[in-house]
Each structure stands twice: as C-alpha cells, then as structure tokens.
PDB file of N, CA, C and O in Angstrom:
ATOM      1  N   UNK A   1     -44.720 -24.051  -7.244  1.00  0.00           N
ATOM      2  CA  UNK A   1     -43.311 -24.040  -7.569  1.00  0.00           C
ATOM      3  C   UNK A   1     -42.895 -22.742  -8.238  1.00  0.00           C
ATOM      4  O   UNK A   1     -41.886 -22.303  -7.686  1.00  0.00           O
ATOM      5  N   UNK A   2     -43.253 -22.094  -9.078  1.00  0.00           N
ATOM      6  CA  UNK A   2     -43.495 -20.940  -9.414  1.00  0.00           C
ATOM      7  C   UNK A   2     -43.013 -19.805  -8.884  1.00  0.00           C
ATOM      8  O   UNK A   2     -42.276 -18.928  -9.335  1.00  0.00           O
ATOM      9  N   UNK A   3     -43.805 -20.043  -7.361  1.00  0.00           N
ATOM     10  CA  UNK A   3     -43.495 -18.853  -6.672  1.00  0.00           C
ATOM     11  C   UNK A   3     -42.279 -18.583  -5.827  1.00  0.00           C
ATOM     12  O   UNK A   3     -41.732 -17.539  -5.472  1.00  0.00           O
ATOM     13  N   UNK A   4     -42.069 -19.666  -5.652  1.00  0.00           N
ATOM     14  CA  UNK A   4     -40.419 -19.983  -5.396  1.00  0.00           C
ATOM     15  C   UNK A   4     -39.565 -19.612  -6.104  1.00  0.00           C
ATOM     16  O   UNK A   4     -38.583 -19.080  -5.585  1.00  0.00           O
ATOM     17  N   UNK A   5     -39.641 -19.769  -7.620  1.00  0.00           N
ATOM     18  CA  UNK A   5     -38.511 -19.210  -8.917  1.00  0.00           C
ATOM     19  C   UNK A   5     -38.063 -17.976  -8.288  1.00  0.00           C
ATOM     20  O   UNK A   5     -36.872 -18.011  -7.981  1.00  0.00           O
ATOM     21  N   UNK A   6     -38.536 -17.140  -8.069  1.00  0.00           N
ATOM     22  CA  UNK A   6     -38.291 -15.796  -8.167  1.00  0.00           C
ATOM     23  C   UNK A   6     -37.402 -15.733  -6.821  1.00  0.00           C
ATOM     24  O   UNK A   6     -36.682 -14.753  -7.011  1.00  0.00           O
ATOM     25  N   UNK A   7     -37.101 -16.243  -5.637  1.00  0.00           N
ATOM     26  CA  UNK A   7     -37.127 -16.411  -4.614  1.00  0.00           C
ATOM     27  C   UNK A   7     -36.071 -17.023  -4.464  1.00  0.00           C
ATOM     28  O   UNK A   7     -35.362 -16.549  -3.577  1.00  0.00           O
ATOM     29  N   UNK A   8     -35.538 -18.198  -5.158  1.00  0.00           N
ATOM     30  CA  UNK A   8     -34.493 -18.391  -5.175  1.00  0.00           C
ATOM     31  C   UNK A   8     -33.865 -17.784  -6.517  1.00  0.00           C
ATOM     32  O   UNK A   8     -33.323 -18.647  -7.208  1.00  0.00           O
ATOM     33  N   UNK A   9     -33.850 -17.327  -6.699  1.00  0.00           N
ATOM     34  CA  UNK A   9     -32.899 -16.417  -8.065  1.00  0.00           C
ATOM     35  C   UNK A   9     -32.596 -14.969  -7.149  1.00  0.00           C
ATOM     36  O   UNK A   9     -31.557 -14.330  -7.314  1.00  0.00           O
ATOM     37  N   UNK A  10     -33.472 -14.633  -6.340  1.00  0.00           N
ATOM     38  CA  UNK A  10     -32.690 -13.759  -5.870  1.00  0.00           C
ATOM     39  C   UNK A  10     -31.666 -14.034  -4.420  1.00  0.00           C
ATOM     40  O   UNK A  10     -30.676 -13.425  -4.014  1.00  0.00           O
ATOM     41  N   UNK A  11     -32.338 -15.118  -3.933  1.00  0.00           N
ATOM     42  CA  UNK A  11     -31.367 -15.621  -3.250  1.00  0.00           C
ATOM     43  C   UNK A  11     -29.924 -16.194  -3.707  1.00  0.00           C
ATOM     44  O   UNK A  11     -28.774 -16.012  -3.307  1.00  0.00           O
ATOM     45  N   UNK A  12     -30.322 -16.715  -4.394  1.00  0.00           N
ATOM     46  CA  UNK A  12     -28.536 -17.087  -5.725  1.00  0.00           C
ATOM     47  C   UNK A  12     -28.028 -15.836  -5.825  1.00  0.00           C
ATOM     48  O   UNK A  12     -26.919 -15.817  -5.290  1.00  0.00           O
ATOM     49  N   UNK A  13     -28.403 -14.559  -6.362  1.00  0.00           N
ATOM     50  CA  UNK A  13     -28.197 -13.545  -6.931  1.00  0.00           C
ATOM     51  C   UNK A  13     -27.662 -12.788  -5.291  1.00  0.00           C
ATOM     52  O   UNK A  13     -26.504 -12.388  -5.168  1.00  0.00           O
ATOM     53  N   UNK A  14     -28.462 -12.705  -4.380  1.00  0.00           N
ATOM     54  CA  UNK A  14     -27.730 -12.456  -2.793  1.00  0.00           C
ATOM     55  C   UNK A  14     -26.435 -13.153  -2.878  1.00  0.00           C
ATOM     56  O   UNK A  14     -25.437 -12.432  -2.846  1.00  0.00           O
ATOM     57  N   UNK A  15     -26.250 -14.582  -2.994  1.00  0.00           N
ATOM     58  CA  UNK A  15     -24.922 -14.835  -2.596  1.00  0.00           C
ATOM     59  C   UNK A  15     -24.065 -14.515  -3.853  1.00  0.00           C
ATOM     60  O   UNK A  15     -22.937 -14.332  -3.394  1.00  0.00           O
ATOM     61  N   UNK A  16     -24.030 -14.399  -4.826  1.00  0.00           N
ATOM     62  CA  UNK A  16     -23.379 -14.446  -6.018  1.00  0.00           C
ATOM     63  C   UNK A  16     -22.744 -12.924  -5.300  1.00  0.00           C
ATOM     64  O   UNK A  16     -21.547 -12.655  -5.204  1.00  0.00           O
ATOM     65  N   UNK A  17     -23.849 -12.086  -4.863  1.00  0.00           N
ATOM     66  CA  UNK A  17     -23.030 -10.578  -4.733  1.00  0.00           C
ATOM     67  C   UNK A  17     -22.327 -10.390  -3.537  1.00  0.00           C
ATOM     68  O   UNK A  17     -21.543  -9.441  -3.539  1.00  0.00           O
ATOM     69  N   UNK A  18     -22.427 -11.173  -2.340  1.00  0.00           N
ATOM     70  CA  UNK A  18     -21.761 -11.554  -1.053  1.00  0.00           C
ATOM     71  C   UNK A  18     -20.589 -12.470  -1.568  1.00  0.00           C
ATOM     72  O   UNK A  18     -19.814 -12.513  -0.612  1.00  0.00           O
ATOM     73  N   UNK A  19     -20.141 -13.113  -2.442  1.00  0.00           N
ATOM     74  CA  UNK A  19     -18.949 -14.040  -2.638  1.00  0.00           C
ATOM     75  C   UNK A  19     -18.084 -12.697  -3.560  1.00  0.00           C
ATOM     76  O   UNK A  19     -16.940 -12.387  -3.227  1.00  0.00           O
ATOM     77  N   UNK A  20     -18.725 -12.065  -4.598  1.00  0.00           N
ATOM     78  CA  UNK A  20     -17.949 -10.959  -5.463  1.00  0.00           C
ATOM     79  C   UNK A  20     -17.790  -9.588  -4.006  1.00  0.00           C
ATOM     80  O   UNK A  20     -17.065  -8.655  -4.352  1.00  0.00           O
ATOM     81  N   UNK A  21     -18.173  -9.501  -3.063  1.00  0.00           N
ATOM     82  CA  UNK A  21     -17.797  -8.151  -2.172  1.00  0.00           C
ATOM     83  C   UNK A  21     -16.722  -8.941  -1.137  1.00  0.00           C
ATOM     84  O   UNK A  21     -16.125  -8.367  -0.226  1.00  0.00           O
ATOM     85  N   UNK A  22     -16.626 -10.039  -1.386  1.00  0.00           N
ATOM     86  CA  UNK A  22     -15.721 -10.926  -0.203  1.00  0.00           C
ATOM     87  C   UNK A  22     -14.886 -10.955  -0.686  1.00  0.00           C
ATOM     88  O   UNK A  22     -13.979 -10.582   0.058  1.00  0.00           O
ATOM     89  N   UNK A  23     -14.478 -11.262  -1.838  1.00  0.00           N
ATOM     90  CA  UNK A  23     -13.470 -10.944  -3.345  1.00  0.00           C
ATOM     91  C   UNK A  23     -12.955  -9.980  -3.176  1.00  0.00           C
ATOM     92  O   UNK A  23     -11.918  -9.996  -2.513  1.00  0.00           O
ATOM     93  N   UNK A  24     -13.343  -9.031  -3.578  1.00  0.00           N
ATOM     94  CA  UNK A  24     -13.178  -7.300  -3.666  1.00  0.00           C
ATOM     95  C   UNK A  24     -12.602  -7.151  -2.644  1.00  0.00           C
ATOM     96  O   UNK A  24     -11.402  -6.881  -2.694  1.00  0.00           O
ATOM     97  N   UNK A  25     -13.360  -7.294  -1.200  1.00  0.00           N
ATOM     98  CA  UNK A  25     -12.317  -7.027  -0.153  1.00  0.00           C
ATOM     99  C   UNK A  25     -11.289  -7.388   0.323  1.00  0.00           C
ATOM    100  O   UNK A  25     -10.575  -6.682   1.036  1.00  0.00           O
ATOM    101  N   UNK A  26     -11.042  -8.648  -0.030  1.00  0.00           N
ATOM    102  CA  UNK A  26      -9.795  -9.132  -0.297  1.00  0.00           C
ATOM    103  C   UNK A  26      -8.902  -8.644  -0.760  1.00  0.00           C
ATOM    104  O   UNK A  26      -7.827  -8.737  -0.168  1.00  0.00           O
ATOM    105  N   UNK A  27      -8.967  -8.098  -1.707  1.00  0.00           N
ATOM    106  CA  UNK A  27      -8.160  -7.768  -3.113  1.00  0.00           C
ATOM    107  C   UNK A  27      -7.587  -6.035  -2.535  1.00  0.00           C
ATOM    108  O   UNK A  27      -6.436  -5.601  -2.499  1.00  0.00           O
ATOM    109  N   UNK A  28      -9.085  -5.244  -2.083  1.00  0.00           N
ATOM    110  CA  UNK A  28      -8.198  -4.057  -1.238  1.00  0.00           C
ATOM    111  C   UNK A  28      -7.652  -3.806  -0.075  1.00  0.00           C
ATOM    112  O   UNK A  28      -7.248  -2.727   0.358  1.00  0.00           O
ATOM    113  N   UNK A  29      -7.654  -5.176   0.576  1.00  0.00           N
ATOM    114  CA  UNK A  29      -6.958  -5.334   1.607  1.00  0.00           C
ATOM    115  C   UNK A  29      -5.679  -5.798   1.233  1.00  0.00           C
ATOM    116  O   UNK A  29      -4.833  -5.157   1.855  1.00  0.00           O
ATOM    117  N   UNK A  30      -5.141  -6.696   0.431  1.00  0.00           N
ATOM    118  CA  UNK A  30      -3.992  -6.694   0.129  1.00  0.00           C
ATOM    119  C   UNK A  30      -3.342  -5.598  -0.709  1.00  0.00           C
ATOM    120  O   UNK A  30      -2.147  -5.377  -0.512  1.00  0.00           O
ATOM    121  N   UNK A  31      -3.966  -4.929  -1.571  1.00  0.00           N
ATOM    122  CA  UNK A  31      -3.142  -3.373  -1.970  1.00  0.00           C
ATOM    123  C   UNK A  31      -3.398  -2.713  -0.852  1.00  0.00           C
ATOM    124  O   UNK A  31      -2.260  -2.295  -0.642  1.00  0.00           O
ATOM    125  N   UNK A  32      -3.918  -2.379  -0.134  1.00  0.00           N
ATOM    126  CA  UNK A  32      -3.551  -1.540   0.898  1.00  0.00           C
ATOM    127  C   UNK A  32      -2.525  -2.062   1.792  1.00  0.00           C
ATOM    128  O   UNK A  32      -1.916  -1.289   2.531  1.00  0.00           O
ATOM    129  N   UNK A  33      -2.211  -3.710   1.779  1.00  0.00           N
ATOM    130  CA  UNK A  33      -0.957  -3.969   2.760  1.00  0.00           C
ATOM    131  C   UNK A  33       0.364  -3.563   2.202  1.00  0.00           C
ATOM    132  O   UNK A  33       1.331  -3.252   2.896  1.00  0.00           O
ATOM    133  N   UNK A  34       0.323  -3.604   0.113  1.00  0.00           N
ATOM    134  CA  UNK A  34       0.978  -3.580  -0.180  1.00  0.00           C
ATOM    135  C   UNK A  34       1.590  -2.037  -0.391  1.00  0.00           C
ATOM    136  O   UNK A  34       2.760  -1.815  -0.700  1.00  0.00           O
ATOM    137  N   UNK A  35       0.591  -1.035  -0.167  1.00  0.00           N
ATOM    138  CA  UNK A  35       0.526   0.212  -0.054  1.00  0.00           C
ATOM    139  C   UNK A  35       1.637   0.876   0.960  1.00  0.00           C
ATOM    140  O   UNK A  35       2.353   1.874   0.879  1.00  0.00           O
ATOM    141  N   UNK A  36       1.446  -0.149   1.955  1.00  0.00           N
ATOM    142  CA  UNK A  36       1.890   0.327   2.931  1.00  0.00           C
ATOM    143  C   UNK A  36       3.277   0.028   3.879  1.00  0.00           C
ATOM    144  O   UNK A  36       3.878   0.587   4.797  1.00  0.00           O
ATOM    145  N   UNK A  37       3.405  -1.288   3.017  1.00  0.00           N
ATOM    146  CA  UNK A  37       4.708  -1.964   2.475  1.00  0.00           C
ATOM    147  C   UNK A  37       5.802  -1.195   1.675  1.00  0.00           C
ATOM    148  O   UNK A  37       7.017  -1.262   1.862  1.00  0.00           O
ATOM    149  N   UNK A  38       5.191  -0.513   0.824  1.00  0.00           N
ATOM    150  CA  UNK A  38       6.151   0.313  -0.444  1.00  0.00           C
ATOM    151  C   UNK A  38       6.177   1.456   0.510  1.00  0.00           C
ATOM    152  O   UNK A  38       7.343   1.637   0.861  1.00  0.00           O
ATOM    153  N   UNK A  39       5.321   2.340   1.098  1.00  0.00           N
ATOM    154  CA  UNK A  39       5.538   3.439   1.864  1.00  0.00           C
ATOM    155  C   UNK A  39       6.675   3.319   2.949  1.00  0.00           C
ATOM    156  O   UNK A  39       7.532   4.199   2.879  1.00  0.00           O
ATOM    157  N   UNK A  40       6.835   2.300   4.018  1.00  0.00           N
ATOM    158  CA  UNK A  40       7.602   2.485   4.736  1.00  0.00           C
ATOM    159  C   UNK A  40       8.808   1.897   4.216  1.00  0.00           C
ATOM    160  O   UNK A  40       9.811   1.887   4.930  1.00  0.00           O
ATOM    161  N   UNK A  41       8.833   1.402   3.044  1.00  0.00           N
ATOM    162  CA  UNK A  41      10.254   0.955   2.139  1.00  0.00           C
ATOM    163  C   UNK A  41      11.120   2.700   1.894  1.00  0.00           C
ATOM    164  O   UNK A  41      12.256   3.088   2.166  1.00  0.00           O
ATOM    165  N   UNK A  42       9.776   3.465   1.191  1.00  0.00           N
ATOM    166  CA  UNK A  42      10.381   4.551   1.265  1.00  0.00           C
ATOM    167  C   UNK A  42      10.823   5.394   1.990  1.00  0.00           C
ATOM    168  O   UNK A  42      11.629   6.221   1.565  1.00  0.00           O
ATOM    169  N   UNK A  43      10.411   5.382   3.221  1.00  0.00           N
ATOM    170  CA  UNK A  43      10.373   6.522   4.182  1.00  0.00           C
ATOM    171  C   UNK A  43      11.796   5.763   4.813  1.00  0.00           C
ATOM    172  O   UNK A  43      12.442   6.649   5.371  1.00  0.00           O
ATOM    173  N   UNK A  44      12.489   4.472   4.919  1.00  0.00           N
ATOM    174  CA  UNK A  44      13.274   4.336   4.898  1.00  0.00           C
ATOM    175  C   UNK A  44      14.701   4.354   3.970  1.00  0.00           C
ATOM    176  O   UNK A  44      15.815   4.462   4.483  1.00  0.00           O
ATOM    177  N   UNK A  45      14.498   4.248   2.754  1.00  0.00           N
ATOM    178  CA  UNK A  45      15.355   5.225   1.544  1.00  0.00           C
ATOM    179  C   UNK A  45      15.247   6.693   1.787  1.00  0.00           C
ATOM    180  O   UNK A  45      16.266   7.285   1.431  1.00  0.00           O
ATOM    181  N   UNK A  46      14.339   7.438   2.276  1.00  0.00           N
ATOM    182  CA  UNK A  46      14.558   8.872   2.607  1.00  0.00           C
ATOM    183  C   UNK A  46      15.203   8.846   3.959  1.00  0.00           C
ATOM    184  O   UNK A  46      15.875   9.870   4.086  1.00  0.00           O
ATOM    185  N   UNK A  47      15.253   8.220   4.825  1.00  0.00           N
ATOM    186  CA  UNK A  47      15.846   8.438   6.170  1.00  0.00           C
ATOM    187  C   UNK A  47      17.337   8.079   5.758  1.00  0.00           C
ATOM    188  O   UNK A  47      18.158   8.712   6.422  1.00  0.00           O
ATOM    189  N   UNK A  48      17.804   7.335   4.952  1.00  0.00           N
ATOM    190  CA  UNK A  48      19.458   6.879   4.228  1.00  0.00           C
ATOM    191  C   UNK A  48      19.396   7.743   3.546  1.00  0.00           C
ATOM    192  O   UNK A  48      20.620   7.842   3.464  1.00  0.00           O
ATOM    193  N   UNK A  49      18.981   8.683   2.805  1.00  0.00           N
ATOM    194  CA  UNK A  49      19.296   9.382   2.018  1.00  0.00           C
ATOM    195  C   UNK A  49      19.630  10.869   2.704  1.00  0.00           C
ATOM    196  O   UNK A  49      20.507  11.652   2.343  1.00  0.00           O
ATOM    197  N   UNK A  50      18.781  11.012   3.678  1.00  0.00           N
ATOM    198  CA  UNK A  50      19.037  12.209   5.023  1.00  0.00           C
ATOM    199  C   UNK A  50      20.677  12.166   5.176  1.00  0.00           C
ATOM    200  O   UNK A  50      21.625  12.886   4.863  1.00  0.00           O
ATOM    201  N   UNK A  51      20.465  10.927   5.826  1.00  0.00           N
ATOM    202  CA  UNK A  51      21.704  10.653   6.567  1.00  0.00           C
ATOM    203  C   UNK A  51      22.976  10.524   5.447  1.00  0.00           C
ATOM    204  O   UNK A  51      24.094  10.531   5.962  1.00  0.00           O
ATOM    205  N   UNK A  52      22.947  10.463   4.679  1.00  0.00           N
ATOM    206  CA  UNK A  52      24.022  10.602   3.265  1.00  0.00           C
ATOM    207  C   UNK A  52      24.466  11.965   3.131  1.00  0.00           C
ATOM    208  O   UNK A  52      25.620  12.389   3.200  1.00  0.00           O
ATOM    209  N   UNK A  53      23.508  12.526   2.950  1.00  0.00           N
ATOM    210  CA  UNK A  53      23.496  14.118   2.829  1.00  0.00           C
ATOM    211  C   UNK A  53      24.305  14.363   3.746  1.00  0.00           C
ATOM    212  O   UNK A  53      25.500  14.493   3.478  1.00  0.00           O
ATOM    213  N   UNK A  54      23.758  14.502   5.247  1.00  0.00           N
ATOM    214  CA  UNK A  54      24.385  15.037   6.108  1.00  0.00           C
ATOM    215  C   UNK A  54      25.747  15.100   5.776  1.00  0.00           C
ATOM    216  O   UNK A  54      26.506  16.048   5.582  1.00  0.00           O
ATOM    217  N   UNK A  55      25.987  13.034   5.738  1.00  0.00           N
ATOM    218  CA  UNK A  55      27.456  13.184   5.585  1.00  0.00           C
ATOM    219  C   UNK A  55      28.422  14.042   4.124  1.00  0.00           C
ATOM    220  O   UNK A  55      29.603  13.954   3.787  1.00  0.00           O
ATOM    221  N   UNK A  56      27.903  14.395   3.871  1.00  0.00           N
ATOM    222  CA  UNK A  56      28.203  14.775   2.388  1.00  0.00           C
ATOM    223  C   UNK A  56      28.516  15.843   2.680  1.00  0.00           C
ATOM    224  O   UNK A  56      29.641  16.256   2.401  1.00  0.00           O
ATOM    225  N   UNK A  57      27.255  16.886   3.577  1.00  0.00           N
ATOM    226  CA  UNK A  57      27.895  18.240   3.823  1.00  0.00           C
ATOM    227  C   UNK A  57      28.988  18.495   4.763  1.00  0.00           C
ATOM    228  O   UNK A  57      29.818  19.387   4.936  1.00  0.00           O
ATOM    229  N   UNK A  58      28.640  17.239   5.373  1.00  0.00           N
ATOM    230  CA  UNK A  58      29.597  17.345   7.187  1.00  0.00           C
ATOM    231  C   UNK A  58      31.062  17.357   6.049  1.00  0.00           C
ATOM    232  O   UNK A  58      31.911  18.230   6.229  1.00  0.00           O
ATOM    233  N   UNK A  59      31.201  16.557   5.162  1.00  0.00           N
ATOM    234  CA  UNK A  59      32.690  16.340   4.306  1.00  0.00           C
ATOM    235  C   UNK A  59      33.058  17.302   3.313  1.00  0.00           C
ATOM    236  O   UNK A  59      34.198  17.338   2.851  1.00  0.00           O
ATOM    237  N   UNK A  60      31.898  18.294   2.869  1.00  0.00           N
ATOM    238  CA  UNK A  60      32.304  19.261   2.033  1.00  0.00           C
ATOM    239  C   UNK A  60      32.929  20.414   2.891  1.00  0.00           C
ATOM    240  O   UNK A  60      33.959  20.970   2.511  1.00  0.00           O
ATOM    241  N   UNK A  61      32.279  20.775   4.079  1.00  0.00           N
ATOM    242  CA  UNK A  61      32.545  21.663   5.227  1.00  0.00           C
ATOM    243  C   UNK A  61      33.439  21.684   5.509  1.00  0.00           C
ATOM    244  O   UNK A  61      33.850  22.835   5.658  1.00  0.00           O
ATOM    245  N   UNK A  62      34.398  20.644   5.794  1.00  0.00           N
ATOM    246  CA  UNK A  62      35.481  19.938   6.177  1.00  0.00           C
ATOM    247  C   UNK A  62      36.599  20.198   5.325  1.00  0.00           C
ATOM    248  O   UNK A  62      37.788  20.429   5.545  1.00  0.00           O
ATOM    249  N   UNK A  63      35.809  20.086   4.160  1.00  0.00           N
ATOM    250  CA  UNK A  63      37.122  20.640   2.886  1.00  0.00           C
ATOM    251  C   UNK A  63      37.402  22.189   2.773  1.00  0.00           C
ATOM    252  O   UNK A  63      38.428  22.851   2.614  1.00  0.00           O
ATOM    253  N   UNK A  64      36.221  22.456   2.903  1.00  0.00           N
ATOM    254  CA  UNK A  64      36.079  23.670   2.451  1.00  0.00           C
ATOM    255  C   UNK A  64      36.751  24.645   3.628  1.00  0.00           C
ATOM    256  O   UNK A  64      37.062  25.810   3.380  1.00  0.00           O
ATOM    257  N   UNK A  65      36.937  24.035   4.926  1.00  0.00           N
ATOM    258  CA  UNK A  65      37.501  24.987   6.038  1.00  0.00           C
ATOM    259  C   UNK A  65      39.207  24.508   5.657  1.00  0.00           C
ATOM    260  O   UNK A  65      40.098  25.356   5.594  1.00  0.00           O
ATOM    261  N   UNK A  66      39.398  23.380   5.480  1.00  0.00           N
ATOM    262  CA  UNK A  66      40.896  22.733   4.987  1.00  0.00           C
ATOM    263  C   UNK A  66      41.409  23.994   3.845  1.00  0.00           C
ATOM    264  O   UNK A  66      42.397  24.723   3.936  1.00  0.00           O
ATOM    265  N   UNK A  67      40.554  23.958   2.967  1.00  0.00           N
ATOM    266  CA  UNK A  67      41.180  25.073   1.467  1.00  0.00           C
ATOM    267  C   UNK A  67      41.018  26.290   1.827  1.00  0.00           C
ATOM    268  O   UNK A  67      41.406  26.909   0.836  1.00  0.00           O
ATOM    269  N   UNK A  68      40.634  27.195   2.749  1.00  0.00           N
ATOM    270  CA  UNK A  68      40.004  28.272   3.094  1.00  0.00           C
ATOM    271  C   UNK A  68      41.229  29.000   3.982  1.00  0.00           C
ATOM    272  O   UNK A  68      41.040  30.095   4.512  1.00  0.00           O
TER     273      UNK A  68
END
C-alpha cells in the first residue's frame, strides 16, 4: 500500500493542475473576448468621430467661403 501513496498524490496533484490550467484558460479566453469587444467598440467611436470632423470642417469651409 505504500507504494501506491506516492502514486496517487501525484496523480491528485496531475489533476489538481489540469482543473487550475482549465480555469486559467477560461478566464483568458474571456478577457481576450472582452479585449476585443472594447476594441471594436472603439474603432467604432473613432469611425463617428472621423465622420464628425469631416462634418465640422465641411461647415467651417462653408463659413469661411460665406465671410470671405
């Protein structure tokens, strides 16, 4: 019986570290969804914010040939 101790303790100790890396990957798989979630949130606030601009200059231009 003895020789078994050792044998299953590292077998416990195998799964103990296969349930904590199943964990873990979990965990950077959802920040990376969420990563990537916030990124294209932004890249769409910069594409409205493009397009703001534009209009902003297209309307200053506009004035500015009006007062000119």
């Amino acid at each position: 019986m003895n020789s078994k101790a050792p044998v299953v303790i590292l077998i416990l100790l195998c799964l103990g570290l296969l349930v904590s890396l199943v964990v873990r990957h979990n965990q950077a798989a959802s920040a990376q969804r969420a990563a990537e979630a916030r990124i294209q949130e932004l890249a769409r606030d910069l594409e409205d914010t493009k397009s703001q601009r534009e209009q902003l200059e297209s309307q200053t231009s506009s004035c500015a040939r009006t007062w000119t």
